[in-house]
C-alpha positions in Angstrom: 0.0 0.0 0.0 2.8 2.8 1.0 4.5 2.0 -2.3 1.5 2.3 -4.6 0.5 5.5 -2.8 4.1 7.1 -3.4 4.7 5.7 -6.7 3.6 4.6 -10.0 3.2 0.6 -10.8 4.9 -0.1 -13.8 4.9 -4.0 -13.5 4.0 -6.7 -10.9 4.9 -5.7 -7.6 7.5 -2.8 -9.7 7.0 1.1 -8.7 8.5 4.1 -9.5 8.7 7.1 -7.3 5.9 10.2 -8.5 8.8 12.1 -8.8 10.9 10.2 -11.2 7.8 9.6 -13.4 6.7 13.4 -13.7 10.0 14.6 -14.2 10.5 12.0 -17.1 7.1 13.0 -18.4 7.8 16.6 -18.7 10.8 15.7 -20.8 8.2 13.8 -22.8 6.0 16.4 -23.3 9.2 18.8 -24.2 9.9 16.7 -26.5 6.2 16.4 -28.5 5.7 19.9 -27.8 2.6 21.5 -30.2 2.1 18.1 -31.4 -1.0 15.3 -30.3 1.7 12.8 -29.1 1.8 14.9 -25.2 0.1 13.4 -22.6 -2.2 15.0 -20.2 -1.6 13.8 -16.0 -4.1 14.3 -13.2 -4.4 12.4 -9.6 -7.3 10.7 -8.5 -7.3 9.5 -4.8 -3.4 10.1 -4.8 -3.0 7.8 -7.6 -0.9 9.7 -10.9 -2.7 8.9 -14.4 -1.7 9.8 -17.4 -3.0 9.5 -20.6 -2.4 9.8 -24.6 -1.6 8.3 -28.0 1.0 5.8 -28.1 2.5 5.0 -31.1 2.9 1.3 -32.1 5.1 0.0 -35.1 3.9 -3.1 -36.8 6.1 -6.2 -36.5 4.2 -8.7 -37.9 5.1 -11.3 -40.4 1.7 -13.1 -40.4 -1.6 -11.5 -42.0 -4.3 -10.7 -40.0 -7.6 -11.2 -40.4 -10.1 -8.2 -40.4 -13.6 -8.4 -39.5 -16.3 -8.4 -42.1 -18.6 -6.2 -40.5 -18.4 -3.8 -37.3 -21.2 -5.1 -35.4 -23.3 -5.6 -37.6 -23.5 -2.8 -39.4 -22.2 -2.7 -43.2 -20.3 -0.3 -44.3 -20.6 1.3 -47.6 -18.1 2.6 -50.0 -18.5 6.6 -50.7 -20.5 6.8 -54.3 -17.9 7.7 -56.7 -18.4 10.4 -59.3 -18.2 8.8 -62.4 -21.0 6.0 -61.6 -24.5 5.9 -62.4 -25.4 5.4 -58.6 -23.5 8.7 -57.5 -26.8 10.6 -57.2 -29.0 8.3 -55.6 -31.0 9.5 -53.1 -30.1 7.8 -50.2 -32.3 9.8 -47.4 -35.7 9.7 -50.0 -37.9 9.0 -47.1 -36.8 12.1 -45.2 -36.4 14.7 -48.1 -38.1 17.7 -47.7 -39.8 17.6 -51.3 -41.6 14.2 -50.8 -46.0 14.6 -50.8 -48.0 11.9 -48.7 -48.8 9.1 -51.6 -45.9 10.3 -54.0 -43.3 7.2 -53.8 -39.4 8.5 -54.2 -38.1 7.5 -57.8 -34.5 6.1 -58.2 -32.1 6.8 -60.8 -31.5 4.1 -63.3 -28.9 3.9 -65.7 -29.2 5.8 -68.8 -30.7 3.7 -72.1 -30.6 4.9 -75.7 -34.3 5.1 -76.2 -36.0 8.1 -74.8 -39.9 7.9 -73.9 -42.1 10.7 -73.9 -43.7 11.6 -70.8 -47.4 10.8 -71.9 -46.4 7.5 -72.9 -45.6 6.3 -69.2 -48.9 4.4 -67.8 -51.4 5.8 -65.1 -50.1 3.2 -62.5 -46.5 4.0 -62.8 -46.0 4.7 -59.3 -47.2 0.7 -58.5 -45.2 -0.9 -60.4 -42.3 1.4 -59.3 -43.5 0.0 -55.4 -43.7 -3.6 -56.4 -40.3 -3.6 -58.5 -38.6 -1.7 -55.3 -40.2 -4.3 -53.0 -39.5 -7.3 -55.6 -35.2 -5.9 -55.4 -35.4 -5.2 -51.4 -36.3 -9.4 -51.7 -33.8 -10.0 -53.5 -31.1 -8.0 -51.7 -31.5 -9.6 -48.2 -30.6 -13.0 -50.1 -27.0 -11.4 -51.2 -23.6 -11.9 -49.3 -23.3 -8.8 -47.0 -20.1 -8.1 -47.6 -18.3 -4.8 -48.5 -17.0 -4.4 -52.3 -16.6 -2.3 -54.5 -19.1 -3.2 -56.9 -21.5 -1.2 -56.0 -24.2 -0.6 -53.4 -26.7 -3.2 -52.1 -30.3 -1.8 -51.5 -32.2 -2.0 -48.3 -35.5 -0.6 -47.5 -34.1 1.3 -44.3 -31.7 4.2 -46.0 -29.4 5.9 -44.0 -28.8 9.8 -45.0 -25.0 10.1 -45.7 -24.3 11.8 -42.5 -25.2 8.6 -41.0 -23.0 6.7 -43.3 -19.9 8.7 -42.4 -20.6 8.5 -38.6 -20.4 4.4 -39.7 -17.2 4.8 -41.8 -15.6 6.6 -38.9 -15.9 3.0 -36.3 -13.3 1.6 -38.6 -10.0 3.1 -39.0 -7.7 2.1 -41.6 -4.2 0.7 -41.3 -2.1 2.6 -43.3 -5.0 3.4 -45.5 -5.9 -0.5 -46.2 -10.1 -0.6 -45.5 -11.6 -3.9 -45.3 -12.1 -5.2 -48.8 -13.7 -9.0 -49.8 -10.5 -10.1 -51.5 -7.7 -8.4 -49.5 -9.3 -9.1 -45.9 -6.4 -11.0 -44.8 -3.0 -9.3 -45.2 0.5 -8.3 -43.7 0.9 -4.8 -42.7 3.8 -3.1 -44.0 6.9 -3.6 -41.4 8.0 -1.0 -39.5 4.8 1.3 -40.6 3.3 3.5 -37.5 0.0 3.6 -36.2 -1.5 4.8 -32.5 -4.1 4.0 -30.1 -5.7 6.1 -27.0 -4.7 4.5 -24.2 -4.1 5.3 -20.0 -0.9 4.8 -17.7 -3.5 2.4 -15.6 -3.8 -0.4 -18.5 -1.5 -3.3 -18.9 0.0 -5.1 -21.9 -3.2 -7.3 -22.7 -5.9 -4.0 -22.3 -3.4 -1.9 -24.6 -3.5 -5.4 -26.9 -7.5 -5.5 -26.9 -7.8 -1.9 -27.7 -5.5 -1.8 -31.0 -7.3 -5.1 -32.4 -10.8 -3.6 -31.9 -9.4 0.1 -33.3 -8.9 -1.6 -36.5 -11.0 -4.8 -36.4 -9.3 -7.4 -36.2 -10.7 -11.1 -35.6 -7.3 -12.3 -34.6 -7.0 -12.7 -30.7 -5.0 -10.7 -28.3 -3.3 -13.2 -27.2 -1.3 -13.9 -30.6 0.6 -11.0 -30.1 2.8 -9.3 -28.1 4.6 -5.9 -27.7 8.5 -5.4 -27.7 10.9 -2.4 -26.7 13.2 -2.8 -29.3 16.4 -0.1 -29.1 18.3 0.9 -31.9 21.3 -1.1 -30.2 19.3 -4.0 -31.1 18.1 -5.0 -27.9 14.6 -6.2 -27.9 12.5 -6.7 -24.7 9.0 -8.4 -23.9 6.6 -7.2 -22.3 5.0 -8.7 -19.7 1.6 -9.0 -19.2 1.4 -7.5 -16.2 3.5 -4.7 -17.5 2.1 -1.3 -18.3 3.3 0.3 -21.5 2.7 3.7 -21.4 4.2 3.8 -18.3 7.1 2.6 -19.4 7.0 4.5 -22.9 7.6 7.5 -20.9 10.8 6.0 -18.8 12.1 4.9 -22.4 12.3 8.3 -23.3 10.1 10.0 -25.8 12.7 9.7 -28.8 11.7 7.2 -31.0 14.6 7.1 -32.9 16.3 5.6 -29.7 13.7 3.5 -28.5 10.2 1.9 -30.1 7.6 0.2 -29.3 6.6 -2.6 -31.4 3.3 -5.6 -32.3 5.2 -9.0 -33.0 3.8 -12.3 -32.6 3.7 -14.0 -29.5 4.9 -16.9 -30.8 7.6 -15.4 -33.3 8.8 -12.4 -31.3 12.5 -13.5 -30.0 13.8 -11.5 -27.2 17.8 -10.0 -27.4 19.7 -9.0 -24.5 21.8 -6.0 -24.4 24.9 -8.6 -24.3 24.2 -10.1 -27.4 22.8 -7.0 -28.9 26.1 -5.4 -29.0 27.3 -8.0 -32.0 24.6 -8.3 -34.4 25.7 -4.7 -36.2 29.3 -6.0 -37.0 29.7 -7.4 -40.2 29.6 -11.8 -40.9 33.9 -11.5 -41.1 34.1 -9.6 -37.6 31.8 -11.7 -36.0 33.5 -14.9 -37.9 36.8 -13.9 -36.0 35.0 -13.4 -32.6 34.2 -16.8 -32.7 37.5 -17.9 -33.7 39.3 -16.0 -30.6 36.2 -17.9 -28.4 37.4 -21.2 -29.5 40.8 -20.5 -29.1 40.1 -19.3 -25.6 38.1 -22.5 -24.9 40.5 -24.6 -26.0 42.9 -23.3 -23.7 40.9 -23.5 -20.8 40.3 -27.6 -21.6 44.4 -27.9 -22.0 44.7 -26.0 -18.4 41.9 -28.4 -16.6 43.5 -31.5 -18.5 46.8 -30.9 -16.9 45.6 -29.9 -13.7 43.6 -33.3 -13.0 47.0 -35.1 -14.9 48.8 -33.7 -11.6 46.3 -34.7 -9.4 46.0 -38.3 -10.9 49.7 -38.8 -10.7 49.9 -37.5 -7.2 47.3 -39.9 -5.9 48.9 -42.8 -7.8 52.2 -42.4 -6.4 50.7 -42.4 -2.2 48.8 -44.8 -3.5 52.0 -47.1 -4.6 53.7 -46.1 -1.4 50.9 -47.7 1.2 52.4 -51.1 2.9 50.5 -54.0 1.3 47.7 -54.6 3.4 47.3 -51.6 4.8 43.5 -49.9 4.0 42.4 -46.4 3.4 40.9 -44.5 6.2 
């Protein structure tokens, strides 16, 4: 109890002193000064929280899997200009120009032959109801998947502030939306992305909030994250570690220090011992291990002679005991 009420947990049964945490995070904030990276600090029941984006490099070397649809609502592409479904009317029902008993007519795509307006029939507006009813049939039948093709029809139309508030649940990762044939993909290694997170959540809450950011069906626990230095050292997290926390003791300078989404079962820890070796060159490293051996091999020659002594010692009381005489 006095511990977590003087200092910040960064790990199981690890704290660091309030003062050694806010002086690290004013450097932090320094450092991302007039950009969205600072974090913000308050105390609640003598408790330091902080809060903010982290950023997160991808490490991965296995697609992931994105989610079809974001509880259960379907997302649809923006209209583009140049098709024939660009102006439909996707809010008919509330428009401001609709009379009671007038149905809302739909663009179709343009044909060659024109018809004159007196040769359209009295009950236009029927068959207009039962065609629409007929398609919104039809359309429940379809794969409800996102694609470019075009845009299914429903009989409940959303107005297209509606459809940006639903665009705006899914973010994309490095611009890549979900899309029917590219749903399961690598991100690009080394490429950036952030999540919203608090000094109070630990490795596997920080996990859960990235997947559902971008929608991702894999589970958290196929992944880890990794401190990886520039010296090459590369450190697990625990978890019951908590990453922005230790973000902030890192330092803020990413060029230094980053923090990284491997696999669980990939990710390979480095220690700062062998770190120091993998920049030199295959030659350099080749002659390391040369100097090892040799090394080695003169330790062996060293204990071979030693126990030679010893052996010859014990022989020679051995062959100067009377005959008969026993060993105490």
């Amino acid at each position: 109890m006095d511990n977590a009420q003087c200092g910040v947990q960064i790990g199981e049964n690890k704290f660091i002193s309030k003062v050694t945490v806010l002086s690290h995070l004013k450097t932090y904030n320094l450092y991302y000064e007039g950009q969205n990276l600072q974090l913000r600090h308050r105390e609640e029941e003598g408790e330091l929280i902080f809060e903010g984006l982290l950023n997160i490099f991808w490490g991965l070397r296995r697609p992931i899997r994105l989610q079809m649809q974001d509880d259960h609502e379907r997302i649809r592409p923006p209209p583009s200009s140049t098709s024939w479904h660009s102006g439909c009317n996707l809010d008919s029902q509330g428009s401001p120009n609709s009379t009671d008993g007038q149905q809302a007519t739909q663009q179709i795509p343009p044909t060659v032959e024109v018809t004159p307006p007196d040769s359209q029939p009295e009950d236009n507006g029927v068959m207009e109801e039962q065609t629409e009813e007929e398609d919104d049939e039809s359309s429940t039948q379809l794969l409800r998947t996102k694609s470019d093709a075009g845009v299914l029809r429903r009989g409940q139309r959303r107005s297209p502030s509606d459809q940006r508030k639903i665009r705006r649940h899914r973010f994309s990762i490095n611009g890549h939306f979900y899309n029917h044939k590219t749903a399961v993909f690598t991100p690009a290694y080394g490429s950036v992305t952030n999540v919203r997170i608090n000094s109070c959540m630990t490795t596997p809450q920080v996990l859960r909030v990235l997947l559902n950011k971008f929608k991702i069906e894999n589970s958290p626990d196929d992944f880890a994250i990794y401190l990886v230095h520039a010296s090459g050292e590369r450190v697990k997290l625990k978890r019951s570690d908590y990453p922005l926390v230790l973000r902030v003791m890192q330092g803020p300078c990413e060029q230094v220090c980053k923090v990284f989404l491997m696999e669980e079962d990939l990710g390979e820890e480095v220690t700062y011992d062998v770190a120091q070796y993998i920049k030199f060159e295959m030659p350099v490293l080749k002659s390391f291990i040369t100097k090892l051996k040799e090394e080695e091999d003169r330790e062996v020659q060293k204990l071979r002679r030693r126990y030679t002594y010893l052996r010859c010692i014990i022989e020679k009381q051995l062959n100067c005991l009377p005959e008969g005489a026993t060993c105490m």
